[in-house]
N, C-alpha and C positions, 0 to 999 in steps of 0.2 A: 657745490650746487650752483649753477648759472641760471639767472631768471630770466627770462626773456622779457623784454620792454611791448608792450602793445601799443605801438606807433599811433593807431586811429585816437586811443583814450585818451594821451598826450593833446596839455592843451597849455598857453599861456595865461598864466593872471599876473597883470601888473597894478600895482596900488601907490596911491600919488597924486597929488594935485595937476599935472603937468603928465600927462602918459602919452606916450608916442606910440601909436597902434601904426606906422608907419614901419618900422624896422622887424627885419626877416628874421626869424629863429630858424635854424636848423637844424636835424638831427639826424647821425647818418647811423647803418644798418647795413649789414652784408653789404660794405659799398656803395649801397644806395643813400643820397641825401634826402629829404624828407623835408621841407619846409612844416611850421608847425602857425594852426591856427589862434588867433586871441579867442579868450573865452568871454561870453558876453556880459553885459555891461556887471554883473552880478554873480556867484558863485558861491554854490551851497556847500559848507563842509562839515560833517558833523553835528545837522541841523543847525549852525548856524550859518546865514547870511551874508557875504562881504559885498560889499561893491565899492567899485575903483576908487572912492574917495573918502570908503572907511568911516560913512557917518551911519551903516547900521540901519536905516530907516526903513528900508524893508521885512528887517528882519526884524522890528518892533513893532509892524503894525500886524504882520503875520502872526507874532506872538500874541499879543492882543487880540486880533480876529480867533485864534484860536483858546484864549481863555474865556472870552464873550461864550465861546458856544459850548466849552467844558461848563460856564454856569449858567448855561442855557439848557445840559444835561441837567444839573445836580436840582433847576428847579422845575422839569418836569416828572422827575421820577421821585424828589422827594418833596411833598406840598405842602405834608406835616412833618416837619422835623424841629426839633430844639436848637436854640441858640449853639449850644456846648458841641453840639452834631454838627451842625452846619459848618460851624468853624473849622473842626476838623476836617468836613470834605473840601474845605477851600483852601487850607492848609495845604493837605494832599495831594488835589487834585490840581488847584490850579496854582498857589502859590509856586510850589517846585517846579511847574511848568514853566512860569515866568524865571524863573532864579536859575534854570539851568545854562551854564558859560558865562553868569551875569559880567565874571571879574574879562571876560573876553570883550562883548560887546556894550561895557558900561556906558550908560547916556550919558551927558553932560551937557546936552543941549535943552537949553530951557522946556521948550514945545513936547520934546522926548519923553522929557521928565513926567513932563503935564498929562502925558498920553497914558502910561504908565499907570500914574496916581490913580487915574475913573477905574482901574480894575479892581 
């Protein structure tokens, strides 16, 4: 079984202090060469985040923007709840939120850290 390659979805990500968005990739196809574009400053995979210098910081604060508003859910809909309850939905809901890929996009940047901890 031969899969065919989708030329348009083909894209460059390079990661590195030093990237040279200057040099041509190509890729060829029934003959034809196909110059291939860099992909922009950023690139989602797997819900996480990368960009070209691999410090993650998009994809920290988008995690954070979106646990702020998982317990910006848990305290409109729950207004009486118990300690023991509560816990558990933040467990649930937003801890595993934050912890998923953690060992992939681990902080180590002070600031990161810092950002993290308010949740």
């Amino acid at each position: 079984m031969v899969t065919e390659l989708n030329i348009s979805k083909c894209k460059i990500v390079s990661f590195g202090r030093h990237v040279d968005k200057n040099y041509v990739y190509n890729i060829k196809e029934n003959n034809q060469i196909t110059p291939l574009e860099f992909e922009p400053e950023s690139y989602k995979n797997l819900e996480v985040t990368f960009d070209e210098k691999l410090t993650f910081r998009d994809h920290i604060y988008e995690k954070v923007r979106k646990a702020y508003a998982m317990l910006g859910i848990i305290k409109r809909n729950f207004k009486y709840i118990s300690i023991n309850n509560f816990i558990l939905l933040y467990k649930s809901m937003v801890r595993s939120f934050l912890d998923y890929c953690v060992s992939v996009w681990v902080p180590y940047k002070k600031g990161d850290i810092e950002v993290l901890k308010k949740v």
